[in-house]
FIBATI-652611 format. One record per residue (C-alpha): residue number from 1; residue in one letter; x negated, y negated, z. Coordinates in pm, 1 decimal. Layout:
<rs>
 pos code        x        y        z
 NUM    A        X        Y        Z
...
</rs>
This chain:
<rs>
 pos code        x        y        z
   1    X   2760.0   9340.6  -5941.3
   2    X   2518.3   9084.7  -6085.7
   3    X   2727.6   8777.8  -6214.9
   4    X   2694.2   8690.0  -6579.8
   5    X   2499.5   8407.2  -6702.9
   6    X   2599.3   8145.5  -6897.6
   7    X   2358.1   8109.8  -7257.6
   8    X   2260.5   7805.0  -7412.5
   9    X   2148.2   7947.0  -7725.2
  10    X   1903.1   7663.2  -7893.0
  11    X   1605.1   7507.6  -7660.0
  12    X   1726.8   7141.9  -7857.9
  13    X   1882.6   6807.4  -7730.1
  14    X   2176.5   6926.9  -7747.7
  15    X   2112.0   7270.4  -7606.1
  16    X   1910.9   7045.0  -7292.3
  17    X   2199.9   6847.9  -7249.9
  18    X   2463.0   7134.1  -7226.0
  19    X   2213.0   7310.6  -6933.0
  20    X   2223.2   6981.1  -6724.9
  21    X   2585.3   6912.1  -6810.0
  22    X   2675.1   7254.8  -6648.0
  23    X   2480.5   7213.8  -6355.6
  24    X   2604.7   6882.8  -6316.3
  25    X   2959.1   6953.8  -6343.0
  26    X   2892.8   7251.6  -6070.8
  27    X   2830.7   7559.4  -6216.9
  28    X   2613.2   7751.5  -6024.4
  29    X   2593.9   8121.3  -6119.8
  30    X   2347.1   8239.8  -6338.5
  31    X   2220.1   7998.9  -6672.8
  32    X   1989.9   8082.2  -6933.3
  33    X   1826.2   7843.3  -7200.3
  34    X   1664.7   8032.2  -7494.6
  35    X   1485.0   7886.0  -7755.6
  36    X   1305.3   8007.3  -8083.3
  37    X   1059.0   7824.9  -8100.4
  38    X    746.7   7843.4  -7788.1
  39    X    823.0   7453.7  -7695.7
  40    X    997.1   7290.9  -7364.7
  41    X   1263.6   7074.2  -7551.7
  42    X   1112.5   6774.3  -7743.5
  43    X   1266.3   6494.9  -7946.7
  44    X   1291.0   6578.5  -8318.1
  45    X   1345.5   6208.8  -8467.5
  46    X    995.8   6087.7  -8380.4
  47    X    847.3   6377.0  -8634.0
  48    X    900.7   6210.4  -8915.6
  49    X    779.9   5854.6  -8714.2
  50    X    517.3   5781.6  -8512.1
  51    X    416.5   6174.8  -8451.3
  52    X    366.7   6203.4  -8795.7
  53    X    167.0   5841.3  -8796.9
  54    X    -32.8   5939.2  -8532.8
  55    X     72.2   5700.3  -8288.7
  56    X    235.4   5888.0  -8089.8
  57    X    102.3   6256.4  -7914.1
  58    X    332.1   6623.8  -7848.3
  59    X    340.1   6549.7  -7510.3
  60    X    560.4   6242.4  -7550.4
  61    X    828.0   6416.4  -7778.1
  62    X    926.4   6597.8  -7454.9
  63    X   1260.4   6544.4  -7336.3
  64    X   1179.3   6715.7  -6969.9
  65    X    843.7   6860.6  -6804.3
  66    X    862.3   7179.0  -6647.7
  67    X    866.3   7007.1  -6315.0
  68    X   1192.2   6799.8  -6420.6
  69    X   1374.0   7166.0  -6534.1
  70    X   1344.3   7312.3  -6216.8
  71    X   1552.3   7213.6  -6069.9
  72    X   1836.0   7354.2  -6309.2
  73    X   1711.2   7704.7  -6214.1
  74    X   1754.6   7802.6  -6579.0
  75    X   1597.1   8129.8  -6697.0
  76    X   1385.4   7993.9  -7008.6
  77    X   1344.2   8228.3  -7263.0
  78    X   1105.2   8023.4  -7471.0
  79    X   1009.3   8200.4  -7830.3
  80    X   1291.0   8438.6  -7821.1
  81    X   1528.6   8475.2  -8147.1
  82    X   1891.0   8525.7  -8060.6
  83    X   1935.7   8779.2  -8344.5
  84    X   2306.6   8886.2  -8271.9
  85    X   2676.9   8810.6  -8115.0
  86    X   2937.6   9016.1  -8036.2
  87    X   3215.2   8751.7  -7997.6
  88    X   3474.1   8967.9  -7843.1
  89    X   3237.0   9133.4  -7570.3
  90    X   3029.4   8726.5  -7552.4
  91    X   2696.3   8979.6  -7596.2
  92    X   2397.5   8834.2  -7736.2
  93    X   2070.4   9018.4  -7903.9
  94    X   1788.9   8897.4  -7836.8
  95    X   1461.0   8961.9  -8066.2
  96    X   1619.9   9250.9  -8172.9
  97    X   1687.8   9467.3  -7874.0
  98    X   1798.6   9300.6  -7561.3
  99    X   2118.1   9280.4  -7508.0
 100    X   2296.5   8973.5  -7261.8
 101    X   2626.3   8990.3  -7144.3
 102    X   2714.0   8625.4  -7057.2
 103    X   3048.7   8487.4  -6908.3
 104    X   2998.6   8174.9  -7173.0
 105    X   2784.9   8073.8  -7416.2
 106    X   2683.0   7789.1  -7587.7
 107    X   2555.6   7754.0  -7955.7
 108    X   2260.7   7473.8  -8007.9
 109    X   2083.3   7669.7  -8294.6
 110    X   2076.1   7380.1  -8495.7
 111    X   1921.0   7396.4  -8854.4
 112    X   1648.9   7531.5  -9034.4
 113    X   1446.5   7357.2  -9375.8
 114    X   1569.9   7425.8  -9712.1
 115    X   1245.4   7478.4  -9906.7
 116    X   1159.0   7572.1 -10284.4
 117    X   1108.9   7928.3 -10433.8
 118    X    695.3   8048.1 -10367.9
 119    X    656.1   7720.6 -10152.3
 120    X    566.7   7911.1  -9831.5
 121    X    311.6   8096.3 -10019.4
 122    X    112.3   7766.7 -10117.7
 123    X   -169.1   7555.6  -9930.7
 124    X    -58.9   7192.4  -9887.6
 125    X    331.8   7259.3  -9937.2
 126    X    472.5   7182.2  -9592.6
 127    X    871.1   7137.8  -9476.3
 128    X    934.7   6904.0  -9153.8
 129    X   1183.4   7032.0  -8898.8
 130    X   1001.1   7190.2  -8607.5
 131    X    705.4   7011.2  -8414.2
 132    X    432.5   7261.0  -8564.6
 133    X    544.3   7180.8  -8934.2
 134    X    492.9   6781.3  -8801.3
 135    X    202.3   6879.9  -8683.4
 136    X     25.4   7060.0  -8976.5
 137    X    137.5   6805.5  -9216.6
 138    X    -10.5   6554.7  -8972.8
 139    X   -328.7   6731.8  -8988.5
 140    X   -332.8   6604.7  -9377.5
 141    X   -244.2   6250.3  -9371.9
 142    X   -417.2   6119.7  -9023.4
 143    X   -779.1   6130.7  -9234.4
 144    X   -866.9   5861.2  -9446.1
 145    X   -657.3   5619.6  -9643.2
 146    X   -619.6   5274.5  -9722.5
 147    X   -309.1   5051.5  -9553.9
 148    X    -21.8   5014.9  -9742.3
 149    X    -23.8   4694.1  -9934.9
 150    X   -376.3   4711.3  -9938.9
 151    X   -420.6   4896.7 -10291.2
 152    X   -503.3   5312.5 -10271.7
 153    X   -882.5   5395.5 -10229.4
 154    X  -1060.6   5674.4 -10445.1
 155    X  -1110.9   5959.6 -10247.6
 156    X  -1205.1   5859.8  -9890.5
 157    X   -972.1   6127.6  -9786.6
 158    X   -685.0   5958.7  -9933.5
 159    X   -380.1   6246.8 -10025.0
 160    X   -226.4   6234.7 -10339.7
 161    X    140.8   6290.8 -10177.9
 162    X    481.7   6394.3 -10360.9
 163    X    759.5   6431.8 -10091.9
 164    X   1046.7   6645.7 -10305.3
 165    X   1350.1   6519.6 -10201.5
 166    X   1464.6   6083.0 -10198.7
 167    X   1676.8   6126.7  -9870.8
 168    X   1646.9   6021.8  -9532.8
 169    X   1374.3   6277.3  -9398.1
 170    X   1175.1   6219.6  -9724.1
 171    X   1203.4   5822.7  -9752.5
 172    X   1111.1   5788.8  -9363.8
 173    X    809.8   6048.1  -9421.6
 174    X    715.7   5851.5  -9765.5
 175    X    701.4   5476.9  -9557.4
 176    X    454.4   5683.3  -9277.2
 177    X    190.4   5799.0  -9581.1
 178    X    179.6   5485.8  -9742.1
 179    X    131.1   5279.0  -9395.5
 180    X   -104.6   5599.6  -9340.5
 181    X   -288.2   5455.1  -9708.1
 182    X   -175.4   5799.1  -9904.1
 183    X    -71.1   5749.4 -10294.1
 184    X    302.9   5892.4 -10253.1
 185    X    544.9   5923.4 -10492.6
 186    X    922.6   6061.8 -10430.1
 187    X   1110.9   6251.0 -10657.8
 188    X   1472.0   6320.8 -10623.2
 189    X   1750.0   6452.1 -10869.1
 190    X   1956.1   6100.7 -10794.4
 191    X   1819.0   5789.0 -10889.1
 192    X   1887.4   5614.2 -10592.8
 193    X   1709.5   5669.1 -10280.2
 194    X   1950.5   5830.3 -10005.9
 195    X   2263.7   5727.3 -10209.3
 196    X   2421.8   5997.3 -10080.8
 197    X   2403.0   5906.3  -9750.3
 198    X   2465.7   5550.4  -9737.1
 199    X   2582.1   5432.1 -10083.9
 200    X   2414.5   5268.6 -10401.2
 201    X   2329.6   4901.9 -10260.0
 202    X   2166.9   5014.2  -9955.3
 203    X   2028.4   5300.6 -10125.4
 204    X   1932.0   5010.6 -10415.4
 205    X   1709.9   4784.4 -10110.2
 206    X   1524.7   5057.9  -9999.1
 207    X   1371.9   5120.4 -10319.4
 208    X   1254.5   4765.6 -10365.2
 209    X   1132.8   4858.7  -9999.5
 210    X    948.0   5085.4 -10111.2
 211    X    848.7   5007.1 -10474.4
 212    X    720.0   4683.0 -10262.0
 213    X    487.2   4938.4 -10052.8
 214    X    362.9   5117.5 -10315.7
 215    X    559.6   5415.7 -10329.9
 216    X    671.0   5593.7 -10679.7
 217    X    991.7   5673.8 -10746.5
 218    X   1073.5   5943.7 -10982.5
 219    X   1368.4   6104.5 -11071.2
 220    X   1402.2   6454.0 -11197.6
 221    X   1451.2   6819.2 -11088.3
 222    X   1169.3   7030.5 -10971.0
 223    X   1093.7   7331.2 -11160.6
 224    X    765.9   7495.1 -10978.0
 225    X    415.3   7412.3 -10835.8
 226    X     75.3   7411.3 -11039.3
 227    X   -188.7   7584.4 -10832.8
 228    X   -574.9   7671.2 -10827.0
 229    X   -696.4   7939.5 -10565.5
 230    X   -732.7   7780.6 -10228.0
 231    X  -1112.3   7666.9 -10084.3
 232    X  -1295.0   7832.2  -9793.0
 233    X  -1166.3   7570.6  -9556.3
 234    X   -812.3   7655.7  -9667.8
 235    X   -794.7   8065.6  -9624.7
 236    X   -641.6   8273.0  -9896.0
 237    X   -390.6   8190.7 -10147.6
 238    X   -371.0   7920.3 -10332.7
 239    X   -360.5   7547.7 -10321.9
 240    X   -129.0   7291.5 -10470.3
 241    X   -242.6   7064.1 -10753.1
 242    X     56.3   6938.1 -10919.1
 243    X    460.3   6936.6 -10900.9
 244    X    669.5   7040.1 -11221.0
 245    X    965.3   6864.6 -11320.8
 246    X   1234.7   7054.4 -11511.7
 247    X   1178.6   6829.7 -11793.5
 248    X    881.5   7018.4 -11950.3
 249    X    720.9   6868.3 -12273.9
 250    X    816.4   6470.9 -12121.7
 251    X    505.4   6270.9 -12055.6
 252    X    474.7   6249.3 -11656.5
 253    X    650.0   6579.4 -11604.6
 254    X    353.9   6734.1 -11412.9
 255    X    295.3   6492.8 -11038.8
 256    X    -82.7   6536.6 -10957.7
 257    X    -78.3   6663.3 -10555.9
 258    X   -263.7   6817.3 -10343.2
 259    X    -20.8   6795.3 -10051.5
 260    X    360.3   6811.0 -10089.2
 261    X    629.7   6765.3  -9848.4
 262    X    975.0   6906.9  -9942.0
 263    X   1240.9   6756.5  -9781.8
 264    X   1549.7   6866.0 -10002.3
 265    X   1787.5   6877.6  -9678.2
 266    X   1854.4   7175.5  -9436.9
 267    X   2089.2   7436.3  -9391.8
 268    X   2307.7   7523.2  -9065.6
 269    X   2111.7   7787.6  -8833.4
 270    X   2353.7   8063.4  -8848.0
 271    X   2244.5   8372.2  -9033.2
 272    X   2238.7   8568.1  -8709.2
 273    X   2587.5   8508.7  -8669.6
 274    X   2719.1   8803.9  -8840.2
 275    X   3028.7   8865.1  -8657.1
 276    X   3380.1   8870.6  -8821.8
 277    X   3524.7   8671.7  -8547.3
 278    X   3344.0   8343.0  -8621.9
 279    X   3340.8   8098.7  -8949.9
 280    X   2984.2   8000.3  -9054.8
 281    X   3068.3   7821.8  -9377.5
 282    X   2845.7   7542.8  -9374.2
 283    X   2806.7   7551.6  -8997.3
 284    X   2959.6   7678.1  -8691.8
 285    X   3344.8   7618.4  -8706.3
 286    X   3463.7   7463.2  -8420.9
 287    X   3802.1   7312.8  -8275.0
 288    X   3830.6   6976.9  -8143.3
 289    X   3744.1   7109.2  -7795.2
 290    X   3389.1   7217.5  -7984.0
 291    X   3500.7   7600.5  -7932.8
 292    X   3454.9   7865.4  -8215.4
 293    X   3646.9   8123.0  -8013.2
 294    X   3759.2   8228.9  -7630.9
 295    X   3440.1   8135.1  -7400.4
 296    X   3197.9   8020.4  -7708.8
 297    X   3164.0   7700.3  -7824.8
 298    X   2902.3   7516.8  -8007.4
 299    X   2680.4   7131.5  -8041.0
 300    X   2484.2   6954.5  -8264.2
 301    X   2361.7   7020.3  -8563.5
 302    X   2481.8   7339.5  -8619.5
 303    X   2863.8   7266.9  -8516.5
 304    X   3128.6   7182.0  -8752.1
 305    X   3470.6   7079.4  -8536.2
 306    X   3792.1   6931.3  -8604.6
 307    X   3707.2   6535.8  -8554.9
 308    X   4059.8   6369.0  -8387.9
 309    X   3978.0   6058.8  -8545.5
 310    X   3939.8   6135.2  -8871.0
 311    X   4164.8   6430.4  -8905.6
 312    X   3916.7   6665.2  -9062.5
 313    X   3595.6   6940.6  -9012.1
 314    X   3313.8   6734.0  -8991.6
 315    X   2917.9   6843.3  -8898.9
 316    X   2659.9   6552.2  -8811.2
 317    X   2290.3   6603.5  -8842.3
 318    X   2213.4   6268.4  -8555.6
 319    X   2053.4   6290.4  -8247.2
 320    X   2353.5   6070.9  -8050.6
 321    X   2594.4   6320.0  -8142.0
 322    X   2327.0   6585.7  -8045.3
 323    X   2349.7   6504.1  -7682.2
 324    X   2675.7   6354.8  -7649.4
 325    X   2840.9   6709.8  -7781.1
 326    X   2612.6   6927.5  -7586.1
 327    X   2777.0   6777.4  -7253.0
 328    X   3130.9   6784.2  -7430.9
 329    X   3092.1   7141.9  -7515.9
 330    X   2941.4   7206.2  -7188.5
 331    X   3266.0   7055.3  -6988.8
 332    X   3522.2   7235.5  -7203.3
 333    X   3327.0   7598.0  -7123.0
 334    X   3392.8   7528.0  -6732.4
 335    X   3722.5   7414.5  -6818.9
 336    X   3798.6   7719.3  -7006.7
 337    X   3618.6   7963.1  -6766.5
 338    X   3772.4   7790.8  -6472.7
 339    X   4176.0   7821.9  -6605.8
 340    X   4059.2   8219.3  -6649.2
 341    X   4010.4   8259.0  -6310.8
 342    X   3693.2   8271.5  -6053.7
 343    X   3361.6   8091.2  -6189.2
 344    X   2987.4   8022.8  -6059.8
 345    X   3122.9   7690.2  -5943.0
 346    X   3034.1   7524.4  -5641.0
 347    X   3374.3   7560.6  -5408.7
 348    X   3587.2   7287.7  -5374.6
 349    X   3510.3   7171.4  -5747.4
 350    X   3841.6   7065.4  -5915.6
 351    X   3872.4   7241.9  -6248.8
 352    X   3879.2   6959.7  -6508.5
 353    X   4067.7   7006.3  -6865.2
 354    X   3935.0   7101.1  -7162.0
 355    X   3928.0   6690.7  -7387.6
 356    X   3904.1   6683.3  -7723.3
 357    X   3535.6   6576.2  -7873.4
 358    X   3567.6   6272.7  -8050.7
 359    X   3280.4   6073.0  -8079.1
 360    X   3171.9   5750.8  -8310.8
 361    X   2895.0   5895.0  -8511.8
 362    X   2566.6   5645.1  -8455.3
 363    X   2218.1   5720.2  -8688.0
 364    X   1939.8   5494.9  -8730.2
 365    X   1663.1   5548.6  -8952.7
 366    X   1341.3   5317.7  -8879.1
 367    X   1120.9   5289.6  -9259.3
 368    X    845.2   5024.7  -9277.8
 369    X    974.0   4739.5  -9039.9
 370    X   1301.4   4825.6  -9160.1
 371    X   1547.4   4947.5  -8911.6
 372    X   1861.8   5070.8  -9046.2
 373    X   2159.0   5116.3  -8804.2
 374    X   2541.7   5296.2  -8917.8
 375    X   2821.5   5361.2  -8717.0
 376    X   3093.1   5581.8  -8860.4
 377    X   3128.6   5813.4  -9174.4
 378    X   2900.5   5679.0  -9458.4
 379    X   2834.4   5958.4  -9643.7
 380    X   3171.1   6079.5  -9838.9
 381    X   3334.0   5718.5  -9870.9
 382    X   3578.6   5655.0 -10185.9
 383    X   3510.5   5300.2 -10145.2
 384    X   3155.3   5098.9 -10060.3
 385    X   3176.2   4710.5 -10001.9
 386    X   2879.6   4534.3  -9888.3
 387    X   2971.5   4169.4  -9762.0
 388    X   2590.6   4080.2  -9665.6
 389    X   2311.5   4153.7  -9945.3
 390    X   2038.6   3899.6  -9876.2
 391    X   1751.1   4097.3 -10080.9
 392    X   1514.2   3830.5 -10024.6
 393    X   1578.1   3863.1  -9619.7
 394    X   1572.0   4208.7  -9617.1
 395    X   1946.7   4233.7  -9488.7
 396    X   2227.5   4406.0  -9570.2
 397    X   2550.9   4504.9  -9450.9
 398    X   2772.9   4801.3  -9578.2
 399    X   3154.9   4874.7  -9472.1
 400    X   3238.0   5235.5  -9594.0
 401    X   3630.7   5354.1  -9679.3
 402    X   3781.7   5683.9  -9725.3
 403    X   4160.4   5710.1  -9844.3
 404    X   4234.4   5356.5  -9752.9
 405    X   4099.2   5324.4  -9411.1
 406    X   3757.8   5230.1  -9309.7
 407    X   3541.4   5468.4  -9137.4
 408    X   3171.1   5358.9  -9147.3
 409    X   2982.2   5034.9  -9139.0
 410    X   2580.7   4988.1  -9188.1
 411    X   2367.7   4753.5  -9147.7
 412    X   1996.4   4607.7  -9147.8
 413    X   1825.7   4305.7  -9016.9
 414    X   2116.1   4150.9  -8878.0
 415    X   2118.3   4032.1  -8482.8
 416    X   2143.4   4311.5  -8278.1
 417    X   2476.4   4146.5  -8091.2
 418    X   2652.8   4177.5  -8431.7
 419    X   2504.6   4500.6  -8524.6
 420    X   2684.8   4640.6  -8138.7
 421    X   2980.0   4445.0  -8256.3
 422    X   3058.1   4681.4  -8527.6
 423    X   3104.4   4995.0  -8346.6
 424    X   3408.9   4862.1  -8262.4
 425    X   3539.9   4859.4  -8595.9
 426    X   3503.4   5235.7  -8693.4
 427    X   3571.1   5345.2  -8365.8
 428    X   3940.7   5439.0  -8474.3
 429    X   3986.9   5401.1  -8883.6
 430    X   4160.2   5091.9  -8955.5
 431    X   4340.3   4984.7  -9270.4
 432    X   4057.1   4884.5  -9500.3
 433    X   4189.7   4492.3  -9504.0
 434    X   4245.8   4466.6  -9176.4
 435    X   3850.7   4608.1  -9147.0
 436    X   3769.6   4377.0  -9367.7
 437    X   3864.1   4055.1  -9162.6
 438    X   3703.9   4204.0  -8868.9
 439    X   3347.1   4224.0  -9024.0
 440    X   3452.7   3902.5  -9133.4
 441    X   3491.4   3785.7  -8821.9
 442    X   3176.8   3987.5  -8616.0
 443    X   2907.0   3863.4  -8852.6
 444    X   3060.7   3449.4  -8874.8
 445    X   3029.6   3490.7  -8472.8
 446    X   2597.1   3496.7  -8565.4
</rs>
């Protein structure tokens, strides 16, 4: 009898990093990587960064060649949909029809855009998650333009730009146009720009940053898209001209565009995961072990899993935790298979227990010359204290609190031996004073 495979179900970081981790760790039988979208498995932070400037080419996004996955023997199944999972039988569809009977799999799905009503419909309205939407909208901005800080030319191929959305995806993409010499402006229902994620004071110093660059900052709901029918160049349909605020009659409620990126956040990649068995409220539930039930477990962006440290479900959109849970939830499945009885591991290879996932959550986003670094939880804090605000320097640095313990700090231009120094302080949530005296102590040390 053929042996059953184990699926990695997502062609991502994390889903890469689960294939290697179960070669690595000896498994042997069968293993099958399956991915959506027609791509080997590329790096999605640079989109929004230099592939999106230009700077930077496809072919450099790639996180292995074909000749470096070889050696993991994997069957690729590159532009196939998982469509289906029957948890007790661990039977995937694929596109449909095919059905896969797997001794394990692992869920790497990820997420998918949120977008506006008709936007799909419309020339110039573009979302950014996949390397073909970074690409397109790329196509836009890489013609013409005058630097930032430089004043905006008339015409000259220069985009009149409204990025829907003020958070981290739209503020990185807004710093790239104006560099790029596009007029941009950024709308977003809060006033502050990514206040969610990081807090009002940060949120406060990147809108100088950007106000600085030229960008526009609006705030307001959006309500629709203006249109005229679509040029020769542009195929059928029709092409955006301005973006409607909610606010109807109010002088400035229509944003003159002719391209528009909407970046209003993302939603967990798990419509096909119909069965009864698992919970998809807002992602993949998980355990602490990253497993959503006997022999299926799931990483990245699309897993939500009991955090040790913090006591709580908690789902992380960062490209650390992207690889680091991908090997996590790759050990645990041997574990798991191995205590069951016979696997596809090499003999001789000591079944290893199943450890609890339990990361420090690391993101960075990189705006202008601006390089923001957090460690921790910063988005959900009950308290926000920033001890270093030095507008004039550019630096800033935020400790974050939840129910009297602190469990995220943030900072930006400070020395990059203080900035590793902090990780230390989040690492396990301390008492919020005794926090305190730490940062204290990490930034006097210069």
């Amino acid at each position: 009898m053929t042996a059953r495979p184990i699926a990695v179900v997502g062609a991502s970081a994390a889903g890469l990093a689960a294939a290697e981790t179960l070669r690595r760790s000896g498994w042997r039988g069968p293993l099958t990587l399956i991915g959506e979208e027609p791509h080997l498995p590329y790096d999605r932070p640079p989109l929004s960064k230099q592939l999106l400037h230009g700077a930077w080419e496809p072919e450099k996004l790639r996180l292995r060649t074909e000749e470096q996955l070889a050696p993991l023997d994997l069957d690729l199944r590159l532009g196939t949909r998982a469509t289906g999972l029957d948890v007790a039988t661990r039977t995937l569809t694929l596109d449909g029809t095919e059905r896969l009977a797997c001794a394990g799999i692992i869920i790497a799905t990820g997420v998918a855009a949120r977008t506006l009503p008709g936007a799909d419909r419309l020339t110039g309205v573009h979302t950014l998650r996949t390397l073909d939407d970074a690409l397109a909208l790329r196509g836009r901005l890489t013609h013409g333009g005058t630097p930032a800080g430089e004043g905006v030319a008339d015409g000259g191929g220069t985009r009149q730009l409204v990025i829907v959305g003020n958070g981290v995806l739209g503020c990185e993409a807004a710093a790239v146009a104006r560099e790029l010499g596009h007029e941009v402006t950024v709308v977003g229902i809060e006033e502050t720009p990514m206040a969610a994620a990081v807090g009002t004071d940060v949120g406060t110093l990147l809108a100088e940053e950007h106000r600085a660059r030229g960008v526009r900052l609006v705030t307001g709901a959006v309500d629709g898209f203006d249109t005229t029918p679509a040029g020769p160049a542009d195929g059928p349909g029709s092409q955006v001209t301005a973006v409607r605020l909610a606010d109807g009659g109010t002088p400035g409620s229509r944003l003159p565009a002719d391209t528009v990126l909407v970046a209003i956040g993302s939603r967990p990649a798990v419509d096909w995961l119909t069965d009864p068995a698992l919970d998809t409220t807002d992602g993949l539930r998980c355990d602490a072990y990253c497993a959503a039930a006997p022999g299926i477990y799931a990483a990245g962006d699309v897993a939500r899993w009991d955090h040790p440290a913090h006591g709580r479900p908690l789902r992380f959109e960062h490209r650390m935790n992207a690889t680091e849970q991908g090997m996590a939830a790759a050990r645990n499945l041997l574990a798991e298979l191995a205590a069951d009885g016979p696997t596809g591991t090499e003999d001789g290879t000591p079944a290893q227990e199943r450890r609890p996932f339990a990361p420090v959550p690391y993101f960075w986003s990189d705006q202008y010359d601006l390089k923001i670094q957090a460690y921790g939880l910063t988005a959900g804090a009950d308290r926000v204290e920033t001890p270093v605000r030095d507008r004039a320097g550019r630096r800033i640095l935020a400790l974050y609190g939840r129910e009297g313990r602190a469990v995220g700090v943030l900072a930006a231009g400070l020395p990059p031996r203080q900035i590793r120094a902090l990780r230390a302080v989040v690492a396990d949530p301390l008492p919020w004073e005794e926090a305190r005296e730490r940062i204290a102590a990490a930034t006097a040390a210069g």
